[in-house]
PQR file with spaces between the fields and no chain letter, atoms N, CA, C, O and H, PARSE charges and radii, in Angstrom:
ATOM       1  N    UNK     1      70.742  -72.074  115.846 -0.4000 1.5000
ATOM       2  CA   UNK     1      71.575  -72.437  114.716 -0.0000 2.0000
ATOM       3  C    UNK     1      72.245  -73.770  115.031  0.5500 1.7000
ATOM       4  O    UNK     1      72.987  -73.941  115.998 -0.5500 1.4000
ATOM       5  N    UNK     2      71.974  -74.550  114.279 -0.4000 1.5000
ATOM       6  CA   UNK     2      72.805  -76.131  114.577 -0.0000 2.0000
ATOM       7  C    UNK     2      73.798  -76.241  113.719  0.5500 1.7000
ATOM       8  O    UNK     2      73.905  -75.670  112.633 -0.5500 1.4000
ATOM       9  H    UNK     2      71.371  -74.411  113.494  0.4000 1.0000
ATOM      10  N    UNK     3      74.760  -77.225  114.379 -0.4000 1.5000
ATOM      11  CA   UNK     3      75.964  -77.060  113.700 -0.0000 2.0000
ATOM      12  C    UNK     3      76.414  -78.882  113.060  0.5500 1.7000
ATOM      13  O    UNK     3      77.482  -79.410  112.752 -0.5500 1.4000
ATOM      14  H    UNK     3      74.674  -77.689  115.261  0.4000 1.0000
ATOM      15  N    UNK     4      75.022  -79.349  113.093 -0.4000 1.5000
ATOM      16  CA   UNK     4      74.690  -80.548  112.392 -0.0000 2.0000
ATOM      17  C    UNK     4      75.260  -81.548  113.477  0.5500 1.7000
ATOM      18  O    UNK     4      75.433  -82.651  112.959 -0.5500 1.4000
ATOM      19  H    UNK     4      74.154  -78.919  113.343  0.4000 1.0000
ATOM      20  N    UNK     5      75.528  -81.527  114.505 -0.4000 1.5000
ATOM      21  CA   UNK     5      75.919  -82.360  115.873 -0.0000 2.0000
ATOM      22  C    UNK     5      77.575  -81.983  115.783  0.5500 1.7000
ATOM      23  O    UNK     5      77.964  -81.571  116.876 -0.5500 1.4000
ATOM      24  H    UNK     5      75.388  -80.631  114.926  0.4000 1.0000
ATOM      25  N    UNK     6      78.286  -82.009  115.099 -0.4000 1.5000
ATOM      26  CA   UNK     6      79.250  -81.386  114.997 -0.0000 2.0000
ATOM      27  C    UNK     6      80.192  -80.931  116.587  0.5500 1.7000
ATOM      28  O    UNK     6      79.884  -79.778  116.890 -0.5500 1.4000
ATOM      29  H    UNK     6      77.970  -82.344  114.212  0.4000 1.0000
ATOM      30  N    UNK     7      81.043  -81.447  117.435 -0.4000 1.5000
ATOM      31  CA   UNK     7      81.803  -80.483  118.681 -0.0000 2.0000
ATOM      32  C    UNK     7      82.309  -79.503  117.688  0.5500 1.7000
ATOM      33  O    UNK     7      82.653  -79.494  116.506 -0.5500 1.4000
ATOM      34  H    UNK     7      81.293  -82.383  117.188  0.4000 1.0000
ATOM      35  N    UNK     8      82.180  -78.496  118.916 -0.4000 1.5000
ATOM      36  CA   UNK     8      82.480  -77.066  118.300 -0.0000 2.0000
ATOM      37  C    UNK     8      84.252  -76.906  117.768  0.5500 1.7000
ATOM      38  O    UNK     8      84.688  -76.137  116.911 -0.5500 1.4000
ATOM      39  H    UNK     8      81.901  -78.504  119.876  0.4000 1.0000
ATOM      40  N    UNK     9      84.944  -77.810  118.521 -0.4000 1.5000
ATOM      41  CA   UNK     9      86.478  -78.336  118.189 -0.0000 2.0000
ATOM      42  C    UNK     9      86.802  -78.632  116.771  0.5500 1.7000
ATOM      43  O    UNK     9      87.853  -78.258  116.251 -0.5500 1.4000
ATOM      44  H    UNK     9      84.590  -78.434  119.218  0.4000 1.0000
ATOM      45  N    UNK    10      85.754  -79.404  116.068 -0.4000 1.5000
ATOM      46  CA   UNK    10      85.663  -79.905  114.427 -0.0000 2.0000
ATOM      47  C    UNK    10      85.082  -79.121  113.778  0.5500 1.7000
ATOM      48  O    UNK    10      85.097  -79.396  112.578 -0.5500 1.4000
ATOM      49  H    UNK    10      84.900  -79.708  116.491  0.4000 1.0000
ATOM      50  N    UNK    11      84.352  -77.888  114.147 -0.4000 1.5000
ATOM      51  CA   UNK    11      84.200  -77.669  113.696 -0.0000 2.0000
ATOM      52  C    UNK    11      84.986  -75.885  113.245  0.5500 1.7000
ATOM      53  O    UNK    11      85.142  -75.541  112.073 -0.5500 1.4000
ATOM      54  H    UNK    11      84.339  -77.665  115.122  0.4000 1.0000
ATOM      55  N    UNK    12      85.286  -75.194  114.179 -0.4000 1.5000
ATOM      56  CA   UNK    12      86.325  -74.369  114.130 -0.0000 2.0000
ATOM      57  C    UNK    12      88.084  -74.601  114.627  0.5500 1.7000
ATOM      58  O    UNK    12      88.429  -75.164  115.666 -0.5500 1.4000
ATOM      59  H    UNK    12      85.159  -75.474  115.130  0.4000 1.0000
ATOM      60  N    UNK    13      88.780  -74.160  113.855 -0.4000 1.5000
ATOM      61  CA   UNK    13      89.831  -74.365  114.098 -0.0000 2.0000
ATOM      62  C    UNK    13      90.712  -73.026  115.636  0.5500 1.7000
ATOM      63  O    UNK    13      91.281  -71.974  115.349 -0.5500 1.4000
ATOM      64  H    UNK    13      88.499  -73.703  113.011  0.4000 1.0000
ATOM      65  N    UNK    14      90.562  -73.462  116.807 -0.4000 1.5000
ATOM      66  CA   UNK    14      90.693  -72.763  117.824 -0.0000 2.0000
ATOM      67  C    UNK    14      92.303  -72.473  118.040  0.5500 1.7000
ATOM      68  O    UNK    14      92.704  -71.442  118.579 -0.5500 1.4000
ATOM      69  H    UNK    14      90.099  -74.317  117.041  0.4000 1.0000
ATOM      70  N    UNK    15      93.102  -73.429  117.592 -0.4000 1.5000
ATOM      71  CA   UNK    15      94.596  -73.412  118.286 -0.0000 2.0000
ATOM      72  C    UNK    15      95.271  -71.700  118.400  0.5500 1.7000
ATOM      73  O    UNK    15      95.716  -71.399  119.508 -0.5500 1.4000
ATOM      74  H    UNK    15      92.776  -74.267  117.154  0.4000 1.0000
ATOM      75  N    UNK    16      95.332  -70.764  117.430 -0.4000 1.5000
ATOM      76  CA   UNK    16      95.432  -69.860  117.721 -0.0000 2.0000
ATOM      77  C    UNK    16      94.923  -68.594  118.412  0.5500 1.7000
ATOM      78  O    UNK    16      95.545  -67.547  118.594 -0.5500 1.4000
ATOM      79  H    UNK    16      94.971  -71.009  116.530  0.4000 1.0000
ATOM      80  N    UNK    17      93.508  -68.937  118.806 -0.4000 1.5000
ATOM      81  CA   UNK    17      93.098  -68.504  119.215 -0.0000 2.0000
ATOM      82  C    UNK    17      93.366  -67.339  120.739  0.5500 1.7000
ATOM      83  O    UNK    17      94.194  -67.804  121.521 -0.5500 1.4000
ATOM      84  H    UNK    17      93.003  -69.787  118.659  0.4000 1.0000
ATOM      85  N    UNK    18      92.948  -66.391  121.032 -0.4000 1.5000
ATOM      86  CA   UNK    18      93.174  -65.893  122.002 -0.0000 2.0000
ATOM      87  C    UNK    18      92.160  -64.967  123.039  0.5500 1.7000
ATOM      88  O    UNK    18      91.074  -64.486  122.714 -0.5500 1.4000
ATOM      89  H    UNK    18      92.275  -66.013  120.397  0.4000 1.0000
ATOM      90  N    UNK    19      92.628  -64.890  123.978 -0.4000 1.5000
ATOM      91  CA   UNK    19      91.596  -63.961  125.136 -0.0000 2.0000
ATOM      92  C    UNK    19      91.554  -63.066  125.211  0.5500 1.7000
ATOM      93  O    UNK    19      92.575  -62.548  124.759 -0.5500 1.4000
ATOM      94  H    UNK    19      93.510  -65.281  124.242  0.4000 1.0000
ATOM      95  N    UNK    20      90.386  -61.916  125.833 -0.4000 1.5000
ATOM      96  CA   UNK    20      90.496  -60.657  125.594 -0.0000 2.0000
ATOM      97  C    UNK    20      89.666  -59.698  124.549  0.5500 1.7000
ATOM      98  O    UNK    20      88.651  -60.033  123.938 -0.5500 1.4000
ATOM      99  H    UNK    20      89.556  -62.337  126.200  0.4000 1.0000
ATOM     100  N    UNK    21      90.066  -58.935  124.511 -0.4000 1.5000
ATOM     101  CA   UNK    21      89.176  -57.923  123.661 -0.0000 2.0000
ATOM     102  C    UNK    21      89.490  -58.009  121.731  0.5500 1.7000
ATOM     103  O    UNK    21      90.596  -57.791  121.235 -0.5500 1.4000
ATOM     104  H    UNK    21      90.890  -58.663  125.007  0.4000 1.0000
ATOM     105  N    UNK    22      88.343  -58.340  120.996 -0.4000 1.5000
ATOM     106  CA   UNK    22      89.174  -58.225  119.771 -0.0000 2.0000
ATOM     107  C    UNK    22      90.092  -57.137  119.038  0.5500 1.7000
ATOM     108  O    UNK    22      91.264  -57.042  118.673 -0.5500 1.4000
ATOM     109  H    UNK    22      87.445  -58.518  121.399  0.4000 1.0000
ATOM     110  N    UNK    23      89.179  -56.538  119.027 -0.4000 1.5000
ATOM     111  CA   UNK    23      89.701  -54.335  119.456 -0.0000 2.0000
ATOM     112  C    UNK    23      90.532  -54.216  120.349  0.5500 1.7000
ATOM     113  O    UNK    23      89.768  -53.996  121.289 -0.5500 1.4000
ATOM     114  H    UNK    23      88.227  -56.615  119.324  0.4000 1.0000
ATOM     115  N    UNK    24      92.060  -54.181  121.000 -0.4000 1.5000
ATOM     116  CA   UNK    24      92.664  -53.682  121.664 -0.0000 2.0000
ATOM     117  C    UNK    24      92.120  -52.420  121.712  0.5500 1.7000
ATOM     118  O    UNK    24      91.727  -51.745  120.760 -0.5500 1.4000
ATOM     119  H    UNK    24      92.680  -54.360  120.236  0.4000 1.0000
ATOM     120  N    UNK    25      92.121  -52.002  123.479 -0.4000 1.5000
ATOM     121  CA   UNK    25      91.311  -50.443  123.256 -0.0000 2.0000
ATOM     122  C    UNK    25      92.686  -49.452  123.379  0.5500 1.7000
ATOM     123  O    UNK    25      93.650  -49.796  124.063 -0.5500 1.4000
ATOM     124  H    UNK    25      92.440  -52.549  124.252  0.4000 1.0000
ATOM     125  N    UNK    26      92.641  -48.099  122.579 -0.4000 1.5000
ATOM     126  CA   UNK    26      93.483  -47.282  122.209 -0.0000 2.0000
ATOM     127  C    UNK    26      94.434  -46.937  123.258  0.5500 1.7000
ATOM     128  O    UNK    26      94.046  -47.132  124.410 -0.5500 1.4000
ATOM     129  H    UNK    26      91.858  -47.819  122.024  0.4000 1.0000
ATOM     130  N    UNK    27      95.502  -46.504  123.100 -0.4000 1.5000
ATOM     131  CA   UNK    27      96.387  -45.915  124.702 -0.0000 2.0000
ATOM     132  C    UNK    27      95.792  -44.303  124.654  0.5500 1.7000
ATOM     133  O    UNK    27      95.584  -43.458  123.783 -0.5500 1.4000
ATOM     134  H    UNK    27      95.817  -46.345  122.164  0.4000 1.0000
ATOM     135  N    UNK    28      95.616  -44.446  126.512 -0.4000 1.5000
ATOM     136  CA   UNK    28      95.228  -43.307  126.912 -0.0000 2.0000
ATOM     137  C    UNK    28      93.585  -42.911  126.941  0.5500 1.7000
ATOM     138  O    UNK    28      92.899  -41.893  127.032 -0.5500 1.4000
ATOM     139  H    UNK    28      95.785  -45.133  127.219  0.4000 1.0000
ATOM     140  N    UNK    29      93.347  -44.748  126.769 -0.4000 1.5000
ATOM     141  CA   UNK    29      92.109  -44.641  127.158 -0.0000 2.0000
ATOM     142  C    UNK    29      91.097  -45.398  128.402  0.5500 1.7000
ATOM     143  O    UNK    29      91.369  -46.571  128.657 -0.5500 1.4000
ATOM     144  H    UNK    29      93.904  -45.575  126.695  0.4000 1.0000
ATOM     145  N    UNK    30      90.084  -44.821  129.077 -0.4000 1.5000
ATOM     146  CA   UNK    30      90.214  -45.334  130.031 -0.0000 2.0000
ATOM     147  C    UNK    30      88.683  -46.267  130.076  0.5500 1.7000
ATOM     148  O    UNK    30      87.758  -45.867  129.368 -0.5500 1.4000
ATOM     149  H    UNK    30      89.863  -43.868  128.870  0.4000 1.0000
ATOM     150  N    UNK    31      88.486  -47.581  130.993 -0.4000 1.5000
ATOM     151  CA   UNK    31      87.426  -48.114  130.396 -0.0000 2.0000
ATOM     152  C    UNK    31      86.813  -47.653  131.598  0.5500 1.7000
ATOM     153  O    UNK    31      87.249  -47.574  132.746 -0.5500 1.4000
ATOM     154  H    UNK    31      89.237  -47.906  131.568  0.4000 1.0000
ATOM     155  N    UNK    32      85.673  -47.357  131.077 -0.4000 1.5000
ATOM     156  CA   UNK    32      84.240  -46.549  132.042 -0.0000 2.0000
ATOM     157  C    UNK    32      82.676  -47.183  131.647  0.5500 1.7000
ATOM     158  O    UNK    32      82.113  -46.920  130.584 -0.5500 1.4000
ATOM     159  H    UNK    32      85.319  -47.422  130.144  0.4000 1.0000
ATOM     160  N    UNK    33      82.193  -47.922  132.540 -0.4000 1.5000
ATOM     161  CA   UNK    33      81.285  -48.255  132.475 -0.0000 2.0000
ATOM     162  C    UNK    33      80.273  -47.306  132.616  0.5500 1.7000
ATOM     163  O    UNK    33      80.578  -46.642  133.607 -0.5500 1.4000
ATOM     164  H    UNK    33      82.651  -48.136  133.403  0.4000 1.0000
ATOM     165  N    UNK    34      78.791  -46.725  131.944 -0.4000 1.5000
ATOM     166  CA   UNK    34      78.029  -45.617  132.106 -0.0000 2.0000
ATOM     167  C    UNK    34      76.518  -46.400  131.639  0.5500 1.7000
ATOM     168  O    UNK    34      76.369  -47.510  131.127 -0.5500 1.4000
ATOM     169  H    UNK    34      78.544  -47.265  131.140  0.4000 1.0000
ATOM     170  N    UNK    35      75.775  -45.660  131.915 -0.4000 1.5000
ATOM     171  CA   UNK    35      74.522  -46.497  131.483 -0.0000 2.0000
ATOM     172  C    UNK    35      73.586  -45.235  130.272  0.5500 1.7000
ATOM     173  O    UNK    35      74.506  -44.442  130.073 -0.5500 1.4000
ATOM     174  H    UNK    35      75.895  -44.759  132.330  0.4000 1.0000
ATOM     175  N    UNK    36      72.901  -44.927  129.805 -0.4000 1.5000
ATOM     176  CA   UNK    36      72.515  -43.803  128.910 -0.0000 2.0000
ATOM     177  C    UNK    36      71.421  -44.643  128.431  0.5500 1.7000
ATOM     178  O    UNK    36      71.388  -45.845  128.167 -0.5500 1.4000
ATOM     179  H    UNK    36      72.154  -45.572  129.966  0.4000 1.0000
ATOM     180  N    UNK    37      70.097  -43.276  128.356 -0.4000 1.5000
ATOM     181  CA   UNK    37      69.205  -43.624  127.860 -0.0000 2.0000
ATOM     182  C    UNK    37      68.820  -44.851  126.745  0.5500 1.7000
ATOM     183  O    UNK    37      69.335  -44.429  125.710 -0.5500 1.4000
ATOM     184  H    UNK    37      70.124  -42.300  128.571  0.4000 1.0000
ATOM     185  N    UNK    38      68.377  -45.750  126.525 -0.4000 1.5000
ATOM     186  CA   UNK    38      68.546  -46.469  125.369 -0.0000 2.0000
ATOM     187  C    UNK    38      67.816  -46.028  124.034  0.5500 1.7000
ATOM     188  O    UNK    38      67.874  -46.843  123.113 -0.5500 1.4000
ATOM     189  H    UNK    38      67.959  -46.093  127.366  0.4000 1.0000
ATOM     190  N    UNK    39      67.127  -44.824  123.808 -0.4000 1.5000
ATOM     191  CA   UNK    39      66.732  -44.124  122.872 -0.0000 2.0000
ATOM     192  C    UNK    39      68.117  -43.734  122.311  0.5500 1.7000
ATOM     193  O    UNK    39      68.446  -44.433  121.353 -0.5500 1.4000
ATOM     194  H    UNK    39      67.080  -44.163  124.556  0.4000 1.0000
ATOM     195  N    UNK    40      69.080  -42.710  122.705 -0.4000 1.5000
ATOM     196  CA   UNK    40      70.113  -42.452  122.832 -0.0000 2.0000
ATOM     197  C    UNK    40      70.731  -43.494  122.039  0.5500 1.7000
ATOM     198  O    UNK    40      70.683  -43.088  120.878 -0.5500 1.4000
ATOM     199  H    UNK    40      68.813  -42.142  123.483  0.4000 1.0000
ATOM     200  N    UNK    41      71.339  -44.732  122.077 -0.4000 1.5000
ATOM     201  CA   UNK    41      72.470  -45.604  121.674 -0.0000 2.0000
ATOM     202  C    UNK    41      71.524  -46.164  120.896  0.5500 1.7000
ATOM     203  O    UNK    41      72.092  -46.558  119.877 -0.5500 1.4000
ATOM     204  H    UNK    41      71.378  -45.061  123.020  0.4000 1.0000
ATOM     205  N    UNK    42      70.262  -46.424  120.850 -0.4000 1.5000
ATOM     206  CA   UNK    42      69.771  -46.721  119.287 -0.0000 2.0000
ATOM     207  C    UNK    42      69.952  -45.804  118.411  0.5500 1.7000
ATOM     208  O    UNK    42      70.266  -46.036  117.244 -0.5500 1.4000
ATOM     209  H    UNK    42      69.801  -46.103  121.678  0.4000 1.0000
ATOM     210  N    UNK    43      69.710  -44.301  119.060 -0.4000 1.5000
ATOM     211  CA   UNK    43      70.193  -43.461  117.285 -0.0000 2.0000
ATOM     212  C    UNK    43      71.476  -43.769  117.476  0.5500 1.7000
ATOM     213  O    UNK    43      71.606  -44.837  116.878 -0.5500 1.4000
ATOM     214  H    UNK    43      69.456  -44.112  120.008  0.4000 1.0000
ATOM     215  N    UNK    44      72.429  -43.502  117.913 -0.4000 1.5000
ATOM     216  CA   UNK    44      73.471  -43.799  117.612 -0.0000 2.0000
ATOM     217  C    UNK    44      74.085  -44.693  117.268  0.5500 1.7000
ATOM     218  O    UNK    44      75.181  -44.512  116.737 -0.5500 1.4000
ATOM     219  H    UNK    44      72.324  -42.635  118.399  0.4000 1.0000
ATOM     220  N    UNK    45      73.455  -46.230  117.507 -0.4000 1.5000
ATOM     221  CA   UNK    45      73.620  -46.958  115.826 -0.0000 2.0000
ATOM     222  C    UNK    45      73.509  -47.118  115.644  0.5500 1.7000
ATOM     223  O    UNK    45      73.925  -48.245  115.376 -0.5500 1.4000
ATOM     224  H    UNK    45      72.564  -46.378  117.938  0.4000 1.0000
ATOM     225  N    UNK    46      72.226  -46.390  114.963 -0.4000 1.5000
ATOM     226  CA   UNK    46      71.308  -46.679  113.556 -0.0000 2.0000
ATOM     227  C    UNK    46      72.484  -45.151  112.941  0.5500 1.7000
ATOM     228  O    UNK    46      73.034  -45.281  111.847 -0.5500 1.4000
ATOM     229  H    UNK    46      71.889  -45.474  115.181  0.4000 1.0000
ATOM     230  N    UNK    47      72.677  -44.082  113.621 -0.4000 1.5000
ATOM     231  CA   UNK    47      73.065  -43.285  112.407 -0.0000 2.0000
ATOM     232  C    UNK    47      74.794  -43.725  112.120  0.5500 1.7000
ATOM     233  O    UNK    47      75.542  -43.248  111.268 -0.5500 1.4000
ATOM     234  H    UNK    47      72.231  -43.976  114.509  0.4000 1.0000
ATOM     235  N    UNK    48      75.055  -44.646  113.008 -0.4000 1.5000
ATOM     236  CA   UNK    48      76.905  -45.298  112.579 -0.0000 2.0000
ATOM     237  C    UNK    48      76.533  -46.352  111.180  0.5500 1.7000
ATOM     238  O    UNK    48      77.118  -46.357  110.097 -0.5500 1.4000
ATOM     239  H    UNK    48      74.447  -45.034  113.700  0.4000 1.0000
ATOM     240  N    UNK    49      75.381  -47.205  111.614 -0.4000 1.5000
ATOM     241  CA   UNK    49      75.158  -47.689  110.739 -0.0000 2.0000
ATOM     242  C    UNK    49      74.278  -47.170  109.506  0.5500 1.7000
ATOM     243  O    UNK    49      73.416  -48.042  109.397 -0.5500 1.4000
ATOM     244  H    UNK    49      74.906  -47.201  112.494  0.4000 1.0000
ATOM     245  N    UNK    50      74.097  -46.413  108.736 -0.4000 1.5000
ATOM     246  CA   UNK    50      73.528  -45.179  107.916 -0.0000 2.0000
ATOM     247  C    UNK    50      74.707  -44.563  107.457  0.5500 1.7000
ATOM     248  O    UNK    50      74.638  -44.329  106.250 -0.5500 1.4000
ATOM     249  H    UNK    50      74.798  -45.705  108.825  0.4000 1.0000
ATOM     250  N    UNK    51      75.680  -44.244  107.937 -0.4000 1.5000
ATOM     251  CA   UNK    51      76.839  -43.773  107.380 -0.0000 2.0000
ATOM     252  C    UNK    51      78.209  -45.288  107.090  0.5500 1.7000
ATOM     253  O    UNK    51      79.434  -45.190  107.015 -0.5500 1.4000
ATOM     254  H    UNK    51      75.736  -44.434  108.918  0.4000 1.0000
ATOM     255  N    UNK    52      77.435  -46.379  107.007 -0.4000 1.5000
ATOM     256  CA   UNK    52      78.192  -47.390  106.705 -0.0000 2.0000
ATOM     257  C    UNK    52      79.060  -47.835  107.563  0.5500 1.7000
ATOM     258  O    UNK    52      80.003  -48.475  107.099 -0.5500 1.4000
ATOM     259  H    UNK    52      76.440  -46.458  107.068  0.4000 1.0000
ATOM     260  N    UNK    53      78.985  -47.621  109.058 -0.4000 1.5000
ATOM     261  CA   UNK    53      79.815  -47.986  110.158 -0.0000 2.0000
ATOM     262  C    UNK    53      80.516  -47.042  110.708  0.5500 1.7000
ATOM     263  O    UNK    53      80.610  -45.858  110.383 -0.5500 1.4000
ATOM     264  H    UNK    53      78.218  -47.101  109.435  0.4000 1.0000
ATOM     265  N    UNK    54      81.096  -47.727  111.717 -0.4000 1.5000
ATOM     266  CA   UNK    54      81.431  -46.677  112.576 -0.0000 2.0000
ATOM     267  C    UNK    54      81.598  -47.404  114.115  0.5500 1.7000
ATOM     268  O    UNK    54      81.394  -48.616  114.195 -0.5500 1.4000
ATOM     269  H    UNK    54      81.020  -48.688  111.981  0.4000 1.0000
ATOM     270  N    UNK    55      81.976  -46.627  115.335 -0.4000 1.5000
ATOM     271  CA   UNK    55      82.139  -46.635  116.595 -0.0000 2.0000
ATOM     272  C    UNK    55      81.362  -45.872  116.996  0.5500 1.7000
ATOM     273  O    UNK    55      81.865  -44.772  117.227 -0.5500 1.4000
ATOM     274  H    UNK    55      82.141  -45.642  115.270  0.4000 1.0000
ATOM     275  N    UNK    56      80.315  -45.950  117.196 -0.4000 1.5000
ATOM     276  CA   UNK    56      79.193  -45.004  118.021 -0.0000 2.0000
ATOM     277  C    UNK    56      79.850  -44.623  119.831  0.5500 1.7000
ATOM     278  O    UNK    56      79.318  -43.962  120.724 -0.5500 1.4000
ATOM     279  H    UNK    56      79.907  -46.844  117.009  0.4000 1.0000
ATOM     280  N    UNK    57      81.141  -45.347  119.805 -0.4000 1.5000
ATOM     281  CA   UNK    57      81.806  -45.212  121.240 -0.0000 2.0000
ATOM     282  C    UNK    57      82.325  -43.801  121.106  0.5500 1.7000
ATOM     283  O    UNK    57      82.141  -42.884  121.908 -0.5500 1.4000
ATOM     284  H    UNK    57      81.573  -45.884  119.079  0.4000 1.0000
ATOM     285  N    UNK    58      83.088  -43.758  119.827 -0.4000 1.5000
ATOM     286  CA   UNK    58      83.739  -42.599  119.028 -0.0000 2.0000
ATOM     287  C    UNK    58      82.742  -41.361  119.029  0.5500 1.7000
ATOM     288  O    UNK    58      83.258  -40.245  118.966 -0.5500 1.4000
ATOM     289  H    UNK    58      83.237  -44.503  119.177  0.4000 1.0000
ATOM     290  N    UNK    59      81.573  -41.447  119.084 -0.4000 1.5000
ATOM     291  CA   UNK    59      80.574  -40.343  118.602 -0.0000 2.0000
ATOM     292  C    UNK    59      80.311  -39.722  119.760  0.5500 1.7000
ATOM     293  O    UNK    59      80.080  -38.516  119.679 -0.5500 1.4000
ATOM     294  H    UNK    59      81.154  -42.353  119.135  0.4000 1.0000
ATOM     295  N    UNK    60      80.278  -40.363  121.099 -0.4000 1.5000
ATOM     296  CA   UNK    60      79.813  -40.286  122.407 -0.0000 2.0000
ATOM     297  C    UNK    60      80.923  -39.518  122.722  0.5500 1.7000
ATOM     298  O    UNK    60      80.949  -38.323  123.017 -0.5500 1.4000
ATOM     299  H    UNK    60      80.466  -41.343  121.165  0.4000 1.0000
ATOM     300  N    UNK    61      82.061  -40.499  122.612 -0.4000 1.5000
ATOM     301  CA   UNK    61      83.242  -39.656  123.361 -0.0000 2.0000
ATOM     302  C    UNK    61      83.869  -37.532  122.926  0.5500 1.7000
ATOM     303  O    UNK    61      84.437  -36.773  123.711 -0.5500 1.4000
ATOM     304  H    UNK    61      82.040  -41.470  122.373  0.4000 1.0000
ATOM     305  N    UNK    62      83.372  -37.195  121.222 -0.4000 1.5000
ATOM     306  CA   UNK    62      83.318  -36.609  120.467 -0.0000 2.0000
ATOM     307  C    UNK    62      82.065  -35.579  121.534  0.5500 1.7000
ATOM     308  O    UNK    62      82.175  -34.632  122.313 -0.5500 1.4000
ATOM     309  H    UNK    62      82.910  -37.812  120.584  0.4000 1.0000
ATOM     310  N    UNK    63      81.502  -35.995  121.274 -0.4000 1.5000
ATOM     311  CA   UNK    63      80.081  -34.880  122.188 -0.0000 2.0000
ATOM     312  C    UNK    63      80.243  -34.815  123.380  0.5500 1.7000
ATOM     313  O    UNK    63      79.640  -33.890  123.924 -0.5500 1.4000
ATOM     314  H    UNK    63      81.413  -36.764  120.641  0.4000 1.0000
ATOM     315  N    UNK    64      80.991  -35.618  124.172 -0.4000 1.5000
ATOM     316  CA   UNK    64      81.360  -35.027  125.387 -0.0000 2.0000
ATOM     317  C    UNK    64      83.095  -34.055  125.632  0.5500 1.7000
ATOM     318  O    UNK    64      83.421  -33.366  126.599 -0.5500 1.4000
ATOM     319  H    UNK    64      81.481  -36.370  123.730  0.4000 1.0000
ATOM     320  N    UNK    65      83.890  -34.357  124.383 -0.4000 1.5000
ATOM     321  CA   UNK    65      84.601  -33.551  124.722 -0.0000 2.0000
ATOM     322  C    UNK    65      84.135  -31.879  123.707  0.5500 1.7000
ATOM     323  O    UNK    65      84.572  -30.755  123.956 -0.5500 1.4000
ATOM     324  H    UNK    65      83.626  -34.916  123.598  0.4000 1.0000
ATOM     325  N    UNK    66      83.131  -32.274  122.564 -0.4000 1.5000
ATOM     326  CA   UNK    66      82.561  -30.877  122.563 -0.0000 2.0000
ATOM     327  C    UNK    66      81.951  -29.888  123.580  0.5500 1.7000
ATOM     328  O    UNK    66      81.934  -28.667  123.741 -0.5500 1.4000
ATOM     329  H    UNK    66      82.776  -33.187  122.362  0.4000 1.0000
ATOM     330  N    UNK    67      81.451  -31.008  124.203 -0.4000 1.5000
ATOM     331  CA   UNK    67      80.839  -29.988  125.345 -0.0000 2.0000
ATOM     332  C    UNK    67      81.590  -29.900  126.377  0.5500 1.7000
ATOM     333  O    UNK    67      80.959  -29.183  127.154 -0.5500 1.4000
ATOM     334  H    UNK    67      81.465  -31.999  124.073  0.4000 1.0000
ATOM     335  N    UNK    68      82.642  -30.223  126.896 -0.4000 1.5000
ATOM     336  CA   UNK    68      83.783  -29.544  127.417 -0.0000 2.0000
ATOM     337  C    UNK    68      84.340  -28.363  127.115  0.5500 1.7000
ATOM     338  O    UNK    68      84.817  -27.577  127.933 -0.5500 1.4000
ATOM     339  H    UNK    68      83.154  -30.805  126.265  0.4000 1.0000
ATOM     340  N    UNK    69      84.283  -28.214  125.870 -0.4000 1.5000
ATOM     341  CA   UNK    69      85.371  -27.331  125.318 -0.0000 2.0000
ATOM     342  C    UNK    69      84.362  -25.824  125.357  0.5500 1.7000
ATOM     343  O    UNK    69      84.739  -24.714  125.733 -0.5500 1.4000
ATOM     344  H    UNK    69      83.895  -28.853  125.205  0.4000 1.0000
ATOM     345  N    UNK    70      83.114  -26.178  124.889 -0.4000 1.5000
ATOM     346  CA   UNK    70      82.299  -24.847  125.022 -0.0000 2.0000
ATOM     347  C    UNK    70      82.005  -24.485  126.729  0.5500 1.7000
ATOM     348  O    UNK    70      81.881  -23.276  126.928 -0.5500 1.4000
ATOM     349  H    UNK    70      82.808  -27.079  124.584  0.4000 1.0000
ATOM     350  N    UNK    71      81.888  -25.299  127.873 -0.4000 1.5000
ATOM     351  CA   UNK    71      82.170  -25.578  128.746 -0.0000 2.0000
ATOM     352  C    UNK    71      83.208  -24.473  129.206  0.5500 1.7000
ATOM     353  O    UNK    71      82.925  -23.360  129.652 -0.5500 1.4000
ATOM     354  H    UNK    71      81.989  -26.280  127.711  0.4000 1.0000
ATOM     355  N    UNK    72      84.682  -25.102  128.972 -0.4000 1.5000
ATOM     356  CA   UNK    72      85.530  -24.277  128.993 -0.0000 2.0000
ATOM     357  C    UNK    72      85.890  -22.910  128.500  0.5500 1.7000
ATOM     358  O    UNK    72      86.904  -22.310  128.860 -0.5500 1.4000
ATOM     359  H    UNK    72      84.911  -26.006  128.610  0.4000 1.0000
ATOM     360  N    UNK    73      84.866  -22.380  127.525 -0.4000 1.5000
ATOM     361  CA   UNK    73      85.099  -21.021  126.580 -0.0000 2.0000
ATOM     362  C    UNK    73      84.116  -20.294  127.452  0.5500 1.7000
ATOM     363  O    UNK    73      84.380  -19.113  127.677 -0.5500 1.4000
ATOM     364  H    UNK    73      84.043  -22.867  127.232  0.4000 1.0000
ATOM     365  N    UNK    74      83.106  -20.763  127.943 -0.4000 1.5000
ATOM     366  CA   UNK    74      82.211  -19.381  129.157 -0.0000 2.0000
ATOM     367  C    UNK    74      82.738  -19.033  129.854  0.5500 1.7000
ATOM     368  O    UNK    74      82.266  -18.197  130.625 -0.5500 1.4000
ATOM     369  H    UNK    74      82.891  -21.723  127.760  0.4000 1.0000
């Protein structure tokens, strides 16, 4: 994509700009790097995106504390 020679300075306005995550991540949450099949995180977002968006982070985290909880009921 060219930005017609353009510095990237003229061409977006940066001054407010800031570092970091755009998403502040939620309190009480912890960041965990994991690796998972990549079959896996393609359905999952293709079906976030199919239901018009979403956090497929949200869906993951959801199925693992389901299966905790049945986990916990045996």
């Amino acid at each position: 994509m060219s930005n017609g020679g353009k510095d990237i300075a003229e061409e977006y306005d940066l001054s407010n700009a800031k570092r970091g995550a755009i998403v502040p991540p939620k309190p009480g949450t912890v960041e965990l790097m994991i690796r998972l099949d990549e079959d896996l995180v393609h359905w999952l977002r293709a079906r976030m995106h199919a239901q018009g968006g979403g956090d497929y982070r949200e869906v993951i985290n959801q199925a693992v504390r389901d299966y905790k909880e049945r986990a916990e009921a045996e």
